[in-house]
C-alpha positions as CSV (number, residue, x, y, z in Angstrom):
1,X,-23.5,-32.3,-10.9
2,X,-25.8,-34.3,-8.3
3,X,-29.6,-33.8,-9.4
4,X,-30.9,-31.7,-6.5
5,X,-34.9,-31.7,-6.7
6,X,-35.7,-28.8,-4.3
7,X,-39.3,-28.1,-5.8
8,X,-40.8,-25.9,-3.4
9,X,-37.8,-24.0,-4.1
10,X,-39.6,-21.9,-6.8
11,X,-42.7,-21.0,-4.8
12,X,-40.7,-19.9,-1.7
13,X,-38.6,-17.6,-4.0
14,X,-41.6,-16.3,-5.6
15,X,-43.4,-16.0,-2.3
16,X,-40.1,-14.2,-0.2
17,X,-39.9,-11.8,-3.5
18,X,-43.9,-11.0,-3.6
19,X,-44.0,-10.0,-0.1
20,X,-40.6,-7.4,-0.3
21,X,-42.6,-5.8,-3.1
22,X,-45.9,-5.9,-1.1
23,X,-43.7,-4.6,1.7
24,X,-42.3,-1.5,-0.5
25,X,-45.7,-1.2,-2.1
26,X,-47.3,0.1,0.6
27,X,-44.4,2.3,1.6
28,X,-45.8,4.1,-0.9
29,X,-48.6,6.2,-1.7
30,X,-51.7,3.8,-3.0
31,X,-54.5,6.3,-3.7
32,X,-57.5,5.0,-4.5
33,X,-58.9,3.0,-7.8
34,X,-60.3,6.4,-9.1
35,X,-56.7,8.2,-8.5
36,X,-53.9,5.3,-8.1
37,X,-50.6,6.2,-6.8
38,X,-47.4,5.1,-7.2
39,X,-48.1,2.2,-5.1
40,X,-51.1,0.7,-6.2
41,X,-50.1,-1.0,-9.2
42,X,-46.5,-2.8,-7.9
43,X,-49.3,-3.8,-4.9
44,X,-51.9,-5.5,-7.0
45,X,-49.0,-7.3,-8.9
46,X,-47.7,-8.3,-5.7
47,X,-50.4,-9.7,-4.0
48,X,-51.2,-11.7,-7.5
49,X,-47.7,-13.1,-7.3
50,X,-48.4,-14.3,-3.7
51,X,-51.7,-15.5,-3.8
52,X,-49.8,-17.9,-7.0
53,X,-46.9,-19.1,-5.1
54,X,-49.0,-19.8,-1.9
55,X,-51.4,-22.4,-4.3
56,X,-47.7,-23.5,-5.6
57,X,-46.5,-24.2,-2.6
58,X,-49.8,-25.8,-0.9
59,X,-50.4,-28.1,-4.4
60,X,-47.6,-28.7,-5.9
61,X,-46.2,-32.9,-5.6
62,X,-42.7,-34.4,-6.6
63,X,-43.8,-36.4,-9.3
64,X,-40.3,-36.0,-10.9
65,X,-41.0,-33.4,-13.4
66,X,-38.4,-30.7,-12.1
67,X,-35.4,-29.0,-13.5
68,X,-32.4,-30.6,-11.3
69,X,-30.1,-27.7,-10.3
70,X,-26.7,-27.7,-12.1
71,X,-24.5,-25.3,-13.2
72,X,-27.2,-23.5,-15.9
73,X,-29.3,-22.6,-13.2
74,X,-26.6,-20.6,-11.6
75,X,-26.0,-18.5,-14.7
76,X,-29.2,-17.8,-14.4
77,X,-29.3,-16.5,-11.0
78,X,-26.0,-14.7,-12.0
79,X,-28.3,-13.1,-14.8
80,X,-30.6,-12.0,-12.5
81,X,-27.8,-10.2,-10.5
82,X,-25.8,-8.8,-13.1
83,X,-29.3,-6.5,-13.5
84,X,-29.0,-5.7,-10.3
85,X,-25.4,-4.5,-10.7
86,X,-26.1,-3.0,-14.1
87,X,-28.9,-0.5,-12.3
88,X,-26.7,0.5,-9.8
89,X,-23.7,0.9,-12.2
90,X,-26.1,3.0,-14.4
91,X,-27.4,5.4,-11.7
92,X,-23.7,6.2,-10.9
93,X,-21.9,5.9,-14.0
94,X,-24.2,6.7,-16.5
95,X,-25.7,4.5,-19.7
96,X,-22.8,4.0,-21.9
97,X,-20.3,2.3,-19.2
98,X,-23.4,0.5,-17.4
99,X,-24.5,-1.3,-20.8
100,X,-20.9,-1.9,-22.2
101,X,-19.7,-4.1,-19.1
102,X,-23.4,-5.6,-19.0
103,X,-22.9,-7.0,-22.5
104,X,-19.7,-8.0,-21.7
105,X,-20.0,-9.5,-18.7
106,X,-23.3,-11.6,-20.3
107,X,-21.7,-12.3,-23.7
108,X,-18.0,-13.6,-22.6
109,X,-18.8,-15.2,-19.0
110,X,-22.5,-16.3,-19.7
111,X,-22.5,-16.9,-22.9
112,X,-19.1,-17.7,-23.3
113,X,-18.3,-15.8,-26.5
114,X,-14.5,-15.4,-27.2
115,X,-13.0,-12.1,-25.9
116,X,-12.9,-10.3,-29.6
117,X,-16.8,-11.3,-30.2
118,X,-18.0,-10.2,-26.7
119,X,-16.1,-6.6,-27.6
120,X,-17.0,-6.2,-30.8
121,X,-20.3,-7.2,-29.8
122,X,-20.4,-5.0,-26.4
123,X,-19.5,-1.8,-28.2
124,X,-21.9,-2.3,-30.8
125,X,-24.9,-2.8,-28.7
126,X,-23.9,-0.2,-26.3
127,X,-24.0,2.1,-28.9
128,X,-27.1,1.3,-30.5
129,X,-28.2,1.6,-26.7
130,X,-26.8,5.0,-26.2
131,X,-28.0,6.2,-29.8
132,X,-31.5,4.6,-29.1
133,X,-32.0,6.4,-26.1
134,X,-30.2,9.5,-25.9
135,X,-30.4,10.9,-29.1
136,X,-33.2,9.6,-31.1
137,X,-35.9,9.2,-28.3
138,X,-34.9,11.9,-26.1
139,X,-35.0,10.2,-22.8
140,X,-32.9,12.4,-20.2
141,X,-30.1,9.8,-18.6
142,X,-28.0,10.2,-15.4
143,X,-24.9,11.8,-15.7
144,X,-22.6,9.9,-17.7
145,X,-18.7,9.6,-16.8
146,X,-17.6,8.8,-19.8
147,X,-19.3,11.8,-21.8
148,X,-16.2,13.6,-20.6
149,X,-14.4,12.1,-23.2
């Protein structure tokens, strides 16, 4: 694949990313230092982020030291997605189907582990998951669809 060296890229995505969080931040209460609220901490982290991406993007040089972009940085962009998708999967289907086509998704595709690994593999860990979460610690999930089974 052609060696692309986009190297402001990285700052701009940071930057564009720091300022939707600052955005939803202060959709939300902040409080004060004495009392936070749900907002101050995602703010502070936010402006942070910003403030580090702007003195990326005003000092950073091309002196040849980047990453080209090829095919692994894709997957990894993909992998950034797939959590996307595996949060909304699990606040409508539940834990067990969310994590089972996570793993296999990331172990067959992104990984590229043969079909009978990535299943194997994929039930195991979502049941670890499931057992982890559910039973041993407690933690109250959203309904799941397959607990109808």
């Amino acid at each position: 694949m052609t060696k692309i060296r986009l190297y402001r890229l990285n700052s701009l995505v940071v930057m564009l990313f720091a300022l939707g969080v600052m955005g939803y931040a202060l959709s939300l209460p902040l409080g004060d230092l004495q009392q936070p609220g749900a907002g101050m901490w995602p703010l502070a982290v936010s402006v942070v982020m910003a403030l580090a991406a702007l003195g990326l993007l005003v000092g950073e040089r091309d002196d040849g030291d980047y990453e080209p972009l090829t095919r692994r940085t894709w997957i990894i962009v993909a992998g950034f997605g797939l959590m996307g998708a595996f949060i909304v999967i699990f606040s409508i289907a539940g834990l067990t189907l969310a994590s089972f086509l996570m793993c296999l998704v990331w172990l067959r595709f992104m990984a590229e582990y043969r079909w009978r690994t990535s299943l194997v593999l994929s039930i195991a860990l979502t049941a670890i998951a499931v057992l982890t979460f559910s039973v041993l610690l407690g933690i109250p999930m959203p309904h799941d669809v397959l607990s109808v089974l």
